[in-house]
LOVOSE-217107 format. One line per 8 residues: their letters; for each residue x negated, y, z of C-alpha. Coordinates in steps of 0.5 Angstrom, whole numbers, always signed. Layout:
N
A> X/Y/Z; ...
This chain:
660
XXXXXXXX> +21/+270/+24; +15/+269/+20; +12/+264/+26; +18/+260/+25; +18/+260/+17; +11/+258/+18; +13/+252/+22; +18/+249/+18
XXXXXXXX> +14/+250/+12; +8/+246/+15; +14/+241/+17; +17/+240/+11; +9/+240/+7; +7/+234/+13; +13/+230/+10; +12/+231/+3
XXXXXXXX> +5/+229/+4; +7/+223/+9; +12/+220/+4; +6/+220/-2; +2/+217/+3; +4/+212/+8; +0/+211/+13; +3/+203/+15
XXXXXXXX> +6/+199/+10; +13/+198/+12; +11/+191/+14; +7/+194/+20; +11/+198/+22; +16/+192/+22; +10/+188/+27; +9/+194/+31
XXXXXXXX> +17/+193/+34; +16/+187/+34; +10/+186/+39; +13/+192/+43; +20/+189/+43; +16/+182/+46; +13/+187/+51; +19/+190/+53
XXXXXXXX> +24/+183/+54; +19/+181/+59; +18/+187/+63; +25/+187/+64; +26/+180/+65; +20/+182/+71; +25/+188/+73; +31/+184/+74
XXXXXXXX> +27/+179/+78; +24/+185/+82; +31/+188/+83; +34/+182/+86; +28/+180/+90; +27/+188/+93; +35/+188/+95; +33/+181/+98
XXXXXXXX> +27/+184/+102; +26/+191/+103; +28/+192/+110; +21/+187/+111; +15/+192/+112; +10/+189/+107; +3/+192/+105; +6/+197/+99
XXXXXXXX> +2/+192/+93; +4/+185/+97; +11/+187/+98; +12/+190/+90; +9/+182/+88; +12/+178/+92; +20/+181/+92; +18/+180/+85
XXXXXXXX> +16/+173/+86; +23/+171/+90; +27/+174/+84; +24/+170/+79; +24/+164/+84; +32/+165/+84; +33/+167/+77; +29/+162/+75
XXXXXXXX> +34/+156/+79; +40/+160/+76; +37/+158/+69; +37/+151/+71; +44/+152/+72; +45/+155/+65; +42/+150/+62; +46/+144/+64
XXXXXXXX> +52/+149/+64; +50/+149/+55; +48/+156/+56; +41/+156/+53; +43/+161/+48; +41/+169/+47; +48/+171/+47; +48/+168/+55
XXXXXXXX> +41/+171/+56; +43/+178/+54; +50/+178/+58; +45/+175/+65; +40/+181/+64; +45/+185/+62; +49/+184/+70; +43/+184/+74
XXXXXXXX> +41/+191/+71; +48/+193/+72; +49/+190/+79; +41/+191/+82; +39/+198/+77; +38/+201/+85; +33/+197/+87; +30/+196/+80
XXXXXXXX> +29/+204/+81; +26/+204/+87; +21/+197/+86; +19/+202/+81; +18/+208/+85; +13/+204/+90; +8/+203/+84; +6/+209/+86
XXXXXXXX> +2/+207/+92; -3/+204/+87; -6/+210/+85; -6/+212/+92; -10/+206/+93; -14/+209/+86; -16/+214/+89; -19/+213/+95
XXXXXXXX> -23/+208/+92; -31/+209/+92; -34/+207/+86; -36/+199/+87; -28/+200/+87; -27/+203/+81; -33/+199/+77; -28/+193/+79
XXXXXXXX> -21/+196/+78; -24/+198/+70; -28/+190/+69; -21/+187/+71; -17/+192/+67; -21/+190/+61; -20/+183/+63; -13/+185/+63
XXXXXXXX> -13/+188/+55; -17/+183/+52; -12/+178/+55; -6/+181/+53; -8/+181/+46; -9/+174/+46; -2/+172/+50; +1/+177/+43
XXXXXXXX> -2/+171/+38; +1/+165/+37; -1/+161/+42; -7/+157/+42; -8/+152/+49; -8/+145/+49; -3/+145/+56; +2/+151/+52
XXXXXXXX> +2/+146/+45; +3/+139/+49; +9/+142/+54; +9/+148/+58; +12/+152/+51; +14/+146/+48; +19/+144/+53; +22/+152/+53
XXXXXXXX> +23/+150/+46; +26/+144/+45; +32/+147/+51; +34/+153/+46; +34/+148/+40; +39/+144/+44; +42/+150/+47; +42/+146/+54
XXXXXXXX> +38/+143/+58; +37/+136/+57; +33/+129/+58; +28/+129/+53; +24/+122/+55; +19/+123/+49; +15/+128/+54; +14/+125/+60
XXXXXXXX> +12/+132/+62; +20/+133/+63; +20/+130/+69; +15/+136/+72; +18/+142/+77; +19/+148/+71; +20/+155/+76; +16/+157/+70
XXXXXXXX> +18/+154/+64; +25/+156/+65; +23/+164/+65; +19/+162/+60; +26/+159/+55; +29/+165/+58; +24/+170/+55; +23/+165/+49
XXXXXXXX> +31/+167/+48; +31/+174/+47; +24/+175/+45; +20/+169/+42; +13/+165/+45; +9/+171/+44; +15/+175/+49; +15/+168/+55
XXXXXXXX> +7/+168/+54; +6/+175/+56; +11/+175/+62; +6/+170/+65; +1/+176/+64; +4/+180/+68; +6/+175/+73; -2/+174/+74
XXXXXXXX> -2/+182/+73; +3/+183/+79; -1/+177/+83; -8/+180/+84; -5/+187/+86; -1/+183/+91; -8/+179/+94; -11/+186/+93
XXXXXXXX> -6/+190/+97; -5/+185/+102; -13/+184/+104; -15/+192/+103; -8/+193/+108; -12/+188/+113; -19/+189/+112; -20/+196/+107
XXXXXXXX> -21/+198/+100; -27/+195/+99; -25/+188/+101; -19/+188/+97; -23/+190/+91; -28/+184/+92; -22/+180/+92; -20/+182/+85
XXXXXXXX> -27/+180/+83; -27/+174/+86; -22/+172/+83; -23/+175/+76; -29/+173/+75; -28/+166/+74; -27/+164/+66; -22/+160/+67
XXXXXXXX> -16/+164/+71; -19/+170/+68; -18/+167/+61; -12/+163/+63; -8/+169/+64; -6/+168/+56; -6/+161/+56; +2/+161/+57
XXXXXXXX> +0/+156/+63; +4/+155/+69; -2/+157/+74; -2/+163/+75; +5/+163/+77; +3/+158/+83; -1/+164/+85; +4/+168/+85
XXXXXXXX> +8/+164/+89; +3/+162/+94; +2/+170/+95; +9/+170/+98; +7/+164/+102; +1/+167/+105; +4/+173/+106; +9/+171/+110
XXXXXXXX> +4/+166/+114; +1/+171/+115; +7/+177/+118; +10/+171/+122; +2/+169/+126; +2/+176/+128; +9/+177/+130; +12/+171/+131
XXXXXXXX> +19/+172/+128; +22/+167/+125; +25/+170/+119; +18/+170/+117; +16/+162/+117; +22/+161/+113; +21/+165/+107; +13/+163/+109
XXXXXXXX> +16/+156/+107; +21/+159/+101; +15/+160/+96; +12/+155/+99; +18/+151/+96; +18/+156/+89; +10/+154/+88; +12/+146/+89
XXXXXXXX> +17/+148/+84; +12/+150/+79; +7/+144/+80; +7/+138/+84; +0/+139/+87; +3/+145/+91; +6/+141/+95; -1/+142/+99
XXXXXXXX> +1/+149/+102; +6/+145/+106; +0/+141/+110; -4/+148/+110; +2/+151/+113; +4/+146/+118; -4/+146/+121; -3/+153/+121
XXXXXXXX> +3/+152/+125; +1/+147/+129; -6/+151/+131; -2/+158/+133; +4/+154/+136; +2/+149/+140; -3/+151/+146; +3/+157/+147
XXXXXXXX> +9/+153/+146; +8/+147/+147; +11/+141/+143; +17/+143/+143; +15/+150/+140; +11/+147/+135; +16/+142/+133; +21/+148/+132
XXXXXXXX> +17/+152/+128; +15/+146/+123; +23/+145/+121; +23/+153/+120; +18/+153/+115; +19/+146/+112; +26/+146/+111; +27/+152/+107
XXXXXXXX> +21/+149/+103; +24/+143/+101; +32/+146/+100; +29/+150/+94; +25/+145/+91; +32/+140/+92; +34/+142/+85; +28/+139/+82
XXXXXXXX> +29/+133/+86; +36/+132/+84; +35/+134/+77; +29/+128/+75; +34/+123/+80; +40/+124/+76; +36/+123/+69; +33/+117/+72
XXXXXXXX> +33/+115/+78; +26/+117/+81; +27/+124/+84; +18/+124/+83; +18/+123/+75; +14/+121/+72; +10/+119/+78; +10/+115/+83
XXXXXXXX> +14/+108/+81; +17/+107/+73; +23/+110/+71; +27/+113/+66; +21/+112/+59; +16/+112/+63; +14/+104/+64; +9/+100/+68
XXXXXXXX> +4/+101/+63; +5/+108/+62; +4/+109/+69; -2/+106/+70; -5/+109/+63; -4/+116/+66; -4/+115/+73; -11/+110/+73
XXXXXXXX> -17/+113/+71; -24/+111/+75; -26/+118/+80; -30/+122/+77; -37/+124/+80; -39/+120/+86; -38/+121/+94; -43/+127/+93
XXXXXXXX> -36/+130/+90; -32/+129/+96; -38/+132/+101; -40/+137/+97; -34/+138/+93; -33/+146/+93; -41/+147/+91; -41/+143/+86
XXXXXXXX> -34/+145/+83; -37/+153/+83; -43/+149/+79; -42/+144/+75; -34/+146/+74; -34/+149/+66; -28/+151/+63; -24/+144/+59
XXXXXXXX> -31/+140/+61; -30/+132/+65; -30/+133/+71; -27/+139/+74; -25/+142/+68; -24/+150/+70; -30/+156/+71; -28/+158/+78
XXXXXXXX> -34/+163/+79; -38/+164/+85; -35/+169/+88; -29/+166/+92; -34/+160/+95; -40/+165/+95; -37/+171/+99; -33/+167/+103
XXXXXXXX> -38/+164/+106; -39/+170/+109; -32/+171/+112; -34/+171/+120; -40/+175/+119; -36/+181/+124; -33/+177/+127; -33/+180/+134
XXXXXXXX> -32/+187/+132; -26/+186/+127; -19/+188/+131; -14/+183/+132; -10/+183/+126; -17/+183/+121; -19/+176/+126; -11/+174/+124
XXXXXXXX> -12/+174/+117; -19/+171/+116; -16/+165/+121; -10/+163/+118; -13/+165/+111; -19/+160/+113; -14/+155/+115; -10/+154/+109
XXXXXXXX> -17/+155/+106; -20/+149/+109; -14/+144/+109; -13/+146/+102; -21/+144/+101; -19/+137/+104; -13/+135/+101; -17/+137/+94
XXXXXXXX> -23/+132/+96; -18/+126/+98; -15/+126/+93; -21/+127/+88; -23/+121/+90; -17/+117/+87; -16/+120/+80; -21/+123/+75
XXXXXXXX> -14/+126/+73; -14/+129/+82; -21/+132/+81; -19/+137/+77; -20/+145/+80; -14/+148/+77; -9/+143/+80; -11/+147/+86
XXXXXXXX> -10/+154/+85; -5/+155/+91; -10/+156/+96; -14/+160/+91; -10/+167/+95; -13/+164/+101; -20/+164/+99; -19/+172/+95
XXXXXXXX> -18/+174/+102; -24/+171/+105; -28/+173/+99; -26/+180/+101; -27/+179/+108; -35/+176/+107; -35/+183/+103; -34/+187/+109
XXXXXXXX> -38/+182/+113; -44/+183/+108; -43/+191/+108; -43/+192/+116; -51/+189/+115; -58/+192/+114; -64/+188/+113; -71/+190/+112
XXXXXXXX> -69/+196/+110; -64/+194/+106; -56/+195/+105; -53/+187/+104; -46/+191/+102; -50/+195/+95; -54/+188/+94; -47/+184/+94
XXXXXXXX> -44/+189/+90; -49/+190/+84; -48/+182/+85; -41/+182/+85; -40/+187/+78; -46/+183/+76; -43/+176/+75; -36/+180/+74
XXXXXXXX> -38/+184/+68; -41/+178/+66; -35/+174/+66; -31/+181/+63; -36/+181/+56; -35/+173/+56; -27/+174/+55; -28/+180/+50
XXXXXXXX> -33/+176/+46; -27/+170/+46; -22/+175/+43; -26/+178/+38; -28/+170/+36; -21/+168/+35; -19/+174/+31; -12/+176/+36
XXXXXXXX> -12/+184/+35; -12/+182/+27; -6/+177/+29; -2/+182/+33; -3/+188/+28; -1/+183/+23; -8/+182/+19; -8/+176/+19
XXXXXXXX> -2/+171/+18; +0/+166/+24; -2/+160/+20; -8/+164/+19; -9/+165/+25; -7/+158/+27; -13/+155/+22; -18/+159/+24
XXXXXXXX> -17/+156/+31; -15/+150/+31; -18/+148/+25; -15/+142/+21; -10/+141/+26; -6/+148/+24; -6/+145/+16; -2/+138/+18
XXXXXXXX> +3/+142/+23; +4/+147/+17; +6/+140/+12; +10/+136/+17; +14/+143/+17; +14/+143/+10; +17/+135/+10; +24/+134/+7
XXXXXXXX> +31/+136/+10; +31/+130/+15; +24/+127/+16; +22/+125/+23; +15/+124/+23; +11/+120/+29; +4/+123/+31; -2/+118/+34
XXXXXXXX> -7/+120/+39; -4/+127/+38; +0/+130/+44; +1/+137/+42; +7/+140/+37; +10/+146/+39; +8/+147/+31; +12/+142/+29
XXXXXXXX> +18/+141/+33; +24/+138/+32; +20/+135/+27; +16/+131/+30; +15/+126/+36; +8/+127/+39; +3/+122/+43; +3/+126/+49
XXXXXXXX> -1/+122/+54; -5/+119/+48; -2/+111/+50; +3/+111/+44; -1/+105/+40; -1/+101/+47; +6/+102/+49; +8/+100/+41
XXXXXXXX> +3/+94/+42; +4/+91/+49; +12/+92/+52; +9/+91/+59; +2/+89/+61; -1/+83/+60; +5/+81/+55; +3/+79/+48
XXXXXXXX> +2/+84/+43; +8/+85/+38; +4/+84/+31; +3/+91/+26; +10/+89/+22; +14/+89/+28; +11/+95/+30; +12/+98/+23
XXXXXXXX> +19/+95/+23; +21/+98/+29; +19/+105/+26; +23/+104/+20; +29/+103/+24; +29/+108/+29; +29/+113/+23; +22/+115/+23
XXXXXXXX> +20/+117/+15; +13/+118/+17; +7/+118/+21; +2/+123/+23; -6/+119/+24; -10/+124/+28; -16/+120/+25; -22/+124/+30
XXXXXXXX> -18/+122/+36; -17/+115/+34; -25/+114/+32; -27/+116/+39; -23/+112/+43; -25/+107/+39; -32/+108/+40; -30/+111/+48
XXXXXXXX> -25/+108/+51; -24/+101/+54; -17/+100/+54; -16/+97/+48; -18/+91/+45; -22/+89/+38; -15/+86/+35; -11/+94/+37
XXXXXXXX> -16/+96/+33; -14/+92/+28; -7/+91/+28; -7/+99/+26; -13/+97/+21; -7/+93/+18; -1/+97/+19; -4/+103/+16
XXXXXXXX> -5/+97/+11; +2/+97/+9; +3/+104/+8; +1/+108/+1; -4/+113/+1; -4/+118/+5; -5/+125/+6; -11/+128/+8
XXXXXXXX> -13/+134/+12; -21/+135/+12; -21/+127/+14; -19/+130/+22; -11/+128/+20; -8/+123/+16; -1/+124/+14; +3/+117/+12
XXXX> +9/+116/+9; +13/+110/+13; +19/+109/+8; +19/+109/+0
């Protein structure tokens, strides 16, 4: 009794002692359930889609990591189309988000379970690691908790504030899906933007960003399940590096993009290639081309993996089957492809006609002249980029820059080059991987450097991340090559092992440097106010986002040369392609400009009370671009004329009342 008296005592004292001496404030502590409840609303919209996809997949035998992503990633392809139907249905609302979690954790809470339960293979997998193994694991897992942090913050990406969150966004304001002809983005596959409003429904950005964090978490472990199930441990571990090491994908995890989200798909792709070229069934190719057909839903530029895959096809099938064999088999990989990828055709076809929208021939708002203003643009670079296109893409590619505007690293072309090393003594199933991977791989490269060469636009390395897994895959493979061979006394394996953590500790202290310097764990602990934090990263373009937010009850503001406004939606009208001042000069090409009144007028009357001039970005295409002439320069010199004093915002912004 004495012990028991002396505990309550000790209780009642640290109770007493807690009450004077809070040790968070309320407002903390309110945050902290907040970043908890975002985290928790996308792990159960990552569970309900496991469920499904599980029910759907489990009698398929499926290395364990490779069959947790991939049932994951035919779930959320599925709930992802269901959320296309909602919206057009008037469904866009928290209410009917809650009551569909609800049932899918009702009806598929079994197979929700046992997804679960199978992570238990990856400690399995942990421990029987060596330590190059491990070294890898411990780097990407870092990687993995600076880039959470960041994706808790309000997001900061050019992409993310331009559409991939903006369109979410504007669909929960309307409570619906709808034709919003002022993002011409609209118009491109949204799988991803769809879980994204779901997620943005029940939990806010933060929740939706941190959903592609852990579709990006569940896509490395599925490229390192497959390719350590074919090749070992050590392969699997040096395609996580290869894929981790390079800036842009490992910093892209909490960017709230949609790459991550082809990869994940392109997985399920892979994997089911894969399956069917050793056992030729089937059921295999046609769920091979189902995630083809999810990828292409998430970006257009996946449509690549239908090329890859029917090579792979035509290559396996026509020497032991003949033509007949061959053409069989390309219906049952390309059929389900496209059936799954209709509803997005249909979705733009309706809306205005071009089921490719805005690409190809003008439609909807997406005029001649705006066509040829996005889709135009000399080829970067010179031939050199066409047949040297993946060295120089390794070399010259850095994150944002002209170009190819992504860091893809060394490893996944510098490993993959040694994918064949062993060749005569790997086993049939290892050559099965490594031939199939090397053909998606190859096919992927070509299509990349045709069309670099059309459009700058084309050039660009993140377009073509569906063939990435490919590559990982090989890059374990050269991995294994370069282990198996001793040279002048040395191991090749320990020497491109100390490269491999060498180039991706690199890249982990460079993503750890980037948190610390945009101040994101202050943000999420709630030191740091949102617009604080918006300014210390976006400098003066968070304060004019802050003013238009602050306009009057009914104030419509247009935007000039500045595309992004997830911060100022409804208010704003953004300039998305940076073509707005040609498009309000010229109503189709070669015709004569209308004058700076008549624009001007024109602005008024469509009920805009104001206009946003992102004066930086006018100077430097005045400077820059060709595509305007001296009197469109003008003509804005004299619009701007007629409207009173603006509103400045360190000179980088100028706000302008239109209206009295």
């Amino acid at each position: 009794m004495a012990g028991w008296g002396a505990l309550i005592g000790l209780a009642v004292l640290s109770a007493g002692y807690y009450v004077m001496h809070k040790p968070v404030s309320p407002d903390f502590a309110l945050n902290l359930l907040r970043l908890f409840w975002q985290v928790a609303v996308a792990l159960l919209i990552l569970s309900a889609s496991a469920g499904i996809g599980r029910r759907l997949l489990y009698k398929i035998p499926l290395p364990p990591l490779a069959g947790i992503a991939v049932q994951a990633g035919l779930g959320a392809g599925l709930i992802s189309l269901g959320a296309l139907a909602a919206g057009y249905l008037g469904l866009f609302r928290p209410l009917w988000a809650g009551v569909a979690l609800a049932l899918i954790f009702l009806i598929y809470w079994r197979d929700i379970l046992a997804w679960w339960s199978a992570w238990r293979s990856l400690g399995a997998l942990w421990l029987g690691s060596d330590g190059f193994g491990r070294a890898v694991g411990v780097c990407t897992g870092l990687i993995f908790a600076f880039t959470l942090v960041v994706a808790l913050a309000p997001p900061l990406k050019y992409d993310a504030l331009v559409y991939h969150l903006v369109l979410p966004q504007l669909y929960l304001e309307a409570g619906r899906l709808e034709y919003l002809p002022q993002l011409m983005y609209w118009g491109m596959p949204q799988n991803a933007e769809m879980l994204y409003a779901f997620g943005m429904s029940l939990g806010g950005g933060s929740a939706a960003v941190v959903l592609g964090w852990l579709v990006g978490l569940l896509a490395l472990l599925g490229i390192f399940g497959l390719t350590a199930d074919y090749l070992g441990l050590a392969a699997g571990w040096a395609a996580v590096a290869a894929l981790a090491c390079g800036y842009t994908l490992a910093s892209g995890l909490s960017w709230g993009y949609n790459d991550w989200w082809v990869i994940f798909d392109s997985l399920g792709f892979l994997v089911f290639l894969i399956g069917w070229v050793e056992h030729r069934r089937s059921g295999l190719l046609a769920l091979s081309g189902l995630f083809a057909g999810l990828a292409v839903g998430t970006k257009y530029t996946a449509g690549l993996l239908v090329v890859c895959g029917s090579l792979v096809i035509v290559w396996n099938s026509f020497h032991s089957g003949g033509a007949r064999v061959t053409v069989k088999a390309l219906f049952q990989f390309a059929f389900p492809a496209l059936l799954i990828f209709l509803p997005w055709l249909a979705k733009n076809w309706l809306a205005t006609g071009n089921p490719f929208y805005p690409l190809l021939f003008p439609a909807g708002a997406m005029s001649e002249l705006r066509l040829s203003l996005y889709q135009g643009g000399q080829p970067w670079g010179n031939w050199l980029d066409f047949f040297l296109l993946p060295v120089r893409a390794t070399i010259w590619g850095v994150e944002g820059a002209p170009g190819y505007s992504a860091s893809i690293g060394p490893l996944l072309l510098g490993l993959g080059l040694a994918a064949g090393l062993n060749w005569r003594t790997m086993r049939d199933r290892q050559r099965a991987i490594i031939l199939t991977s090397a053909l998606v791989a190859l096919s992927g490269i070509s299509v990349w450097m045709v069309a670099g060469r059309f459009s700058s636009l084309l050039l660009q390395s993140r377009l073509y991340v569906a063939f990435f897994p490919a590559l990982a895959v090989l890059a374990g493979a050269g991995y294994t090559g370069l282990s198996s061979i001793v040279s002048a006394g040395a191991r090749l394996g320990r020497v491109a092992s100390f490269l491999i953590l060498l180039v991706l500790g690199l890249t982990t202290v460079e993503v750890g440097i980037q948190t610390i310097r945009q101040r994101s764990l202050p943000a999420v602990l709630g030191l740091l106010t949102p617009q604080e934090y918006l300014e210390h990263n976006l400098g003066w373009y968070a304060s004019a986002m802050s003013a238009l937010r602050d306009l009057p009850e009914g104030a419509r503001a247009l935007m000039l040369w500045e595309p992004r406004s997830l911060y100022c939606q409804p208010v704003c009208k953004p300039d998305e392609i940076i073509d707005r001042w040609l498009r309000e000069r010229y109503p189709a090409p070669g015709a004569e400009p209308f004058s700076a009144r008549a624009i001007l007028q024109s602005w008024t009357e469509s009920g805009y009370t104001h206009l946003l001039l992102h004066k930086t970005g006018a100077d430097f295409l005045r400077r820059e671009d060709l595509a305007y002439q001296p009197s469109d320069w003008q003509a804005l010199d004299q619009l701007l004329a007629l409207l009173g004093q603006p509103e400045s915002f360190g000179g980088a912004y100028l706000l302008y009342q239109l209206v009295p």
